[in-house]
TORVOZA-395775 format. One line per 3 residues: number of its first residue (from 1); for each residue x, y, z of C-alpha. Coordinates in pm, whole numbers, plus 32768, in hexadecimal, padded with zeros to 4 digits. Example, Ala and Ser with C-alpha at 12.3 -4.5 7.8 and 13.67 -1.06 7.14 Angstrom:
BEGIN
1> 84CE,7E3E,830C; 8557,7F96,82CA $
END
This chain:
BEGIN
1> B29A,9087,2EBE; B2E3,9214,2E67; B167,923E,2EF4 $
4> B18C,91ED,303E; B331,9224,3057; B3D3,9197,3188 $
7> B27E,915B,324A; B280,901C,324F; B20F,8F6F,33A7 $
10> B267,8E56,3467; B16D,8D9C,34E3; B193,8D54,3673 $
13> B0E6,8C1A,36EA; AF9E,8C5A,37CE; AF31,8AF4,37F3 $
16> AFAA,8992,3788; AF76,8823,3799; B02B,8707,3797 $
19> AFAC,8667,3657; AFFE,87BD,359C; B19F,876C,35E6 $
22> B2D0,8771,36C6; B2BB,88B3,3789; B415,898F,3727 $
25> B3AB,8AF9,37BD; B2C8,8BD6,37AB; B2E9,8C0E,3634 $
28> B201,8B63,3523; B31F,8B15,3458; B3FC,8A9A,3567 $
31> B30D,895F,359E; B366,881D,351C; B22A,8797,343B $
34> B1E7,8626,340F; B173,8641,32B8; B27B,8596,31E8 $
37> B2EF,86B0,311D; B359,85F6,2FF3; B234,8532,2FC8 $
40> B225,84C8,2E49; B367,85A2,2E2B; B47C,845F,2E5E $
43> B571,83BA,2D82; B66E,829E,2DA2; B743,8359,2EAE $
46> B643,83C1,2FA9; B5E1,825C,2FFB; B6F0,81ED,30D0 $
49> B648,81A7,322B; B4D9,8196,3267; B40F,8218,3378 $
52> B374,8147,3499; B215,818F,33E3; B295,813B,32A3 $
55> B33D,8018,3316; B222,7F4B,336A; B180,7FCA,3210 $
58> B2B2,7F3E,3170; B2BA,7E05,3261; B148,7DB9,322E $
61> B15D,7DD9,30AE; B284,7CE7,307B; B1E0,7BD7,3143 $
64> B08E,7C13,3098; B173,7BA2,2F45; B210,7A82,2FC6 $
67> B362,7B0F,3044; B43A,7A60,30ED; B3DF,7906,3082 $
70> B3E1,7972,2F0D; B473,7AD3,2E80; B3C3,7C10,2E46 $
73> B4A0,7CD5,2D13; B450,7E31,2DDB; B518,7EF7,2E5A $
76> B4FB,8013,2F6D; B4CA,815A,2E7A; B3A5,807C,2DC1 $
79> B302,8015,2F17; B30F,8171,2F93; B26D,8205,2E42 $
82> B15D,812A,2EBF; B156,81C5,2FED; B143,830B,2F79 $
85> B049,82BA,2E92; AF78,821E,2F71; AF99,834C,308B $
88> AF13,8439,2F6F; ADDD,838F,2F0D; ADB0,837B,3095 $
91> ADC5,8505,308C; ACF4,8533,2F57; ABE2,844C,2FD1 $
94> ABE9,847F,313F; AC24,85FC,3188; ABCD,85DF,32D3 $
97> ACAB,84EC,334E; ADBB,85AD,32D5; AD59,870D,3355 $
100> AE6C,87D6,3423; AE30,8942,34F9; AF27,8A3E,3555 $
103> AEAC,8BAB,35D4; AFB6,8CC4,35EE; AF66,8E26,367C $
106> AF6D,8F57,359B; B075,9096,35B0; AFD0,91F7,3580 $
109> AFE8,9271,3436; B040,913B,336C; AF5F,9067,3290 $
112> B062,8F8B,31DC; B10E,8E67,3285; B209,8D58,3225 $
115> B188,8BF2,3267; B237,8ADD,3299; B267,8A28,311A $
118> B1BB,88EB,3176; B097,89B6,322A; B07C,8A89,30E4 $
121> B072,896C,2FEA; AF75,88DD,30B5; AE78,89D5,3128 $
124> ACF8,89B4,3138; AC6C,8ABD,31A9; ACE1,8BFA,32A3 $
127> ABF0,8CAC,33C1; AC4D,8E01,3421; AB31,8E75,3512 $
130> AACC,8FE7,350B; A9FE,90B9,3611; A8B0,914C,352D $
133> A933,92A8,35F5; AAA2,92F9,361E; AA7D,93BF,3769 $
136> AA40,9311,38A4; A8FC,92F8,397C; A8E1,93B9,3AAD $
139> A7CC,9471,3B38; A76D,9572,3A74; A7FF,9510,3922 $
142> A711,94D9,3813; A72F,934C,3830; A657,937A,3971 $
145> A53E,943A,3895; A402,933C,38A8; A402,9358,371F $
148> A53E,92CF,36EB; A542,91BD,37FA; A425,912D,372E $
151> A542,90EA,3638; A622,9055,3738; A661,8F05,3803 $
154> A62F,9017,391B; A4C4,9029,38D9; A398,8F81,384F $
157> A43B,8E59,37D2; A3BE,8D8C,389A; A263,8DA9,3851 $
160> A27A,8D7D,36EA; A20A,8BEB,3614; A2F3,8B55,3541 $
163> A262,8C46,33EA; A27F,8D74,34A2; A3D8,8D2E,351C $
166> A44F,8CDA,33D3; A395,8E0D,330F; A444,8ED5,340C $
169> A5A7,8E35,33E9; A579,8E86,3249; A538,8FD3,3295 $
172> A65F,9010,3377; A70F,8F69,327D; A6B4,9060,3183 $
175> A701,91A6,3260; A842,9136,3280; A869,9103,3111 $
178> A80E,9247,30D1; A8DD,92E2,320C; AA03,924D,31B9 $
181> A9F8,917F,330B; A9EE,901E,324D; AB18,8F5F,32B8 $
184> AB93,8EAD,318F; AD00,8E25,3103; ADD5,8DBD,2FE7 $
187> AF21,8D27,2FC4; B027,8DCD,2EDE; B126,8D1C,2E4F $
190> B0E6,8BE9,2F02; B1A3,8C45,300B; B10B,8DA9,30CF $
193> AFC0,8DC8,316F; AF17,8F11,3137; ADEE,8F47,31F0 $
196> ACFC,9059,31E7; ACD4,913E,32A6; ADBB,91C7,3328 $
199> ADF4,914A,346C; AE1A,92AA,355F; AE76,91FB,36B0 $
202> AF67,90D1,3702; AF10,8F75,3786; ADC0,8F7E,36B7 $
205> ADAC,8DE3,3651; ADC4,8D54,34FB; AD49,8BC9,34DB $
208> ADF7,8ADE,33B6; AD89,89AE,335E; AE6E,88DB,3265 $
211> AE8F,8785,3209; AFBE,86A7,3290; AFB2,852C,32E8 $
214> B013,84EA,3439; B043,8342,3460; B049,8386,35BD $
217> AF0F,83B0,360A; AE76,8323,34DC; AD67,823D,3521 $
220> AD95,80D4,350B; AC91,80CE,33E9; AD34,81BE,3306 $
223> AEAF,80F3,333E; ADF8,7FCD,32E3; AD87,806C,31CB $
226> AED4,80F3,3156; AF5A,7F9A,3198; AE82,7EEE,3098 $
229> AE6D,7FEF,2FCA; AFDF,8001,2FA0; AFDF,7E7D,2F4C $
232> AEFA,7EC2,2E58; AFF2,7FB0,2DA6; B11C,7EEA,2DF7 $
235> B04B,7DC7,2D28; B02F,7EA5,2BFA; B18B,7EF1,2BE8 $
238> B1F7,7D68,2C14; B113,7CF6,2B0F; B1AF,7DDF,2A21 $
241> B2EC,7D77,2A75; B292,7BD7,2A7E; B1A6,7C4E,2936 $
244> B304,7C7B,2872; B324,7B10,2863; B242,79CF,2849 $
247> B31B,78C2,28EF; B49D,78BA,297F; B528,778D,28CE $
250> B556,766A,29D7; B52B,7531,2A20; B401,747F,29DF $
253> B39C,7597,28A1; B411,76C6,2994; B341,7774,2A7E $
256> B200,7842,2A1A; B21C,79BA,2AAE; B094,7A47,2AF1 $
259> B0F8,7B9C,2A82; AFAE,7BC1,29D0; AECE,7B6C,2B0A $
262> AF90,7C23,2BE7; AF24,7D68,2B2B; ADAF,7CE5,2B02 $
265> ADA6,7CD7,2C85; AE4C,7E0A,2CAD; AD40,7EC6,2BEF $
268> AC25,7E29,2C83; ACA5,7E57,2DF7; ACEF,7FCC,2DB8 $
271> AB75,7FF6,2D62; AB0B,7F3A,2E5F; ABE4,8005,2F5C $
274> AB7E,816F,2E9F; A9F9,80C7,2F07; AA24,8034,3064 $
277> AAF2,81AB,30B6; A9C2,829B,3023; A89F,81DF,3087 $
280> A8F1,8128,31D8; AA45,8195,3283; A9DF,832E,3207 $
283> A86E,831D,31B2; A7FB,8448,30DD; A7A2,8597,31E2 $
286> A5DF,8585,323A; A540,86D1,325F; A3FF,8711,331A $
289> A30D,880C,32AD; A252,88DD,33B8 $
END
């Protein structure tokens, strides 16, 4: 990044909380997130011990299909595919369940910042408040000037309705567009933050928010949801296995595998799971009008 050369700041936690990850210093990248970084990313070597949370996934799922009174041809990498599958229609469908926050203070004179990679490939939205005037009020100053506290939180705020407050808040909006004073970011390289402007004074606060599933403090609903809709998954991949063949000779004729309803169920329990999740367990946002 010839632009900006060596520049390049680390962000130094102001705040955290214990759903955002382990605490490991006071550095953003030094914490420990409990997003599962290789979500969707796994192959046949990765599986080889599953976590508490994804144990009782697992655990739940084989006894849904019958195991251990009659076998279940899955193994661990399929089941956790399922998983993972399952954990990102959660994230897709449920944002809000999923939402993380992580606020680091500025250093004077740099805009760009490395995140952390699993904050980066995950971010929603950034909030770097600005002051509408640089300088500081003290008596005197022009913030103090009756004229401009009618701009202000410091003045007639407080006697404005909901229409006039709002007008207002689109015209502030707009001086600051055309001052230059509108915070606003981008991410480069999907990896550096580079906010504008410039900030000109350390410890001035800069809010992520990012999507990582916690199971920790995931509520009950949702892990019942993952749990069935895992099964659900898990189905569709058994019935195409059992599909491969009609009956395993035996006694008797052989037995009859139900590879073909297994995926029939699967496909009508992951649409019944994508409906109970959007219209019950997250029901679509209401807005009131004033």
């Amino acid at each position: 990044m010839p632009e900006y050369g060596d520049r390049v700041g680390i962000p130094i936690v102001k705040a955290y909380g214990s759903s955002y990850g382990t605490y490991g210093g006071n550095k953003l990248k030094d914490y420990k997130s409990p997003k599962d970084t290789d979500l969707n990313n796994k192959d046949f070597k990765d599986v080889n011990e599953f976590k508490t949370f994804n144990r009782t996934i697992k655990d739940y799922v084989l006894a849904k299909l019958g195991f251990p009174v009659i076998d279940v041809e899955l193994d661990d990498f399929q089941i956790q595919i399922c998983i993972d599958e399952a954990i990102s229609k959660l994230e897709y469908l449920a944002p809000d369940w999923v939402t993380q926050y992580a606020t680091f203070d500025t250093s004077a004179g740099i805009n760009v910042y490395e995140l952390p990679q699993e904050v980066a490939d995950n971010l929603n939205d950034v909030w770097y408040r600005r002051d509408f005037f640089k300088f500081g009020a003290s008596p005197g100053s022009l913030e103090f000037d009756f004229a401009i506290m009618f701009f202000t939180n410091t003045g007639l705020f407080n006697n404005y309705n909901v229409s006039q407050y709002l007008l207002m808040q689109q015209y502030l909006k707009q001086v600051k567009n055309v001052l230059g004073q509108m915070s606003t970011w981008q991410l480069v390289n999907n990896k550096f933050l580079h906010i504008f402007p410039k900030p000109e004074e350390n410890d001035e606060a800069v809010l992520l928010e990012f999507r990582a599933f916690d199971p920790t403090t995931l509520h009950h609903a949702y892990k019942s949801w993952l749990q069935r809709y895992t099964l659900a998954v898990a189905k569709e991949i058994l019935g195409g296995i059992r599909g491969k063949y009609q009956t395993l000779p035996g006694p008797g004729g052989g037995t009859r595998l139900n590879g073909s309803e297994l995926m029939a169920e699967a496909q009508r329990e992951k649409e019944m799971l994508v409906e109970e999740l959007t219209s019950e367990i997250e029901p679509p946002a209401l807005f009131d009008i004033f």
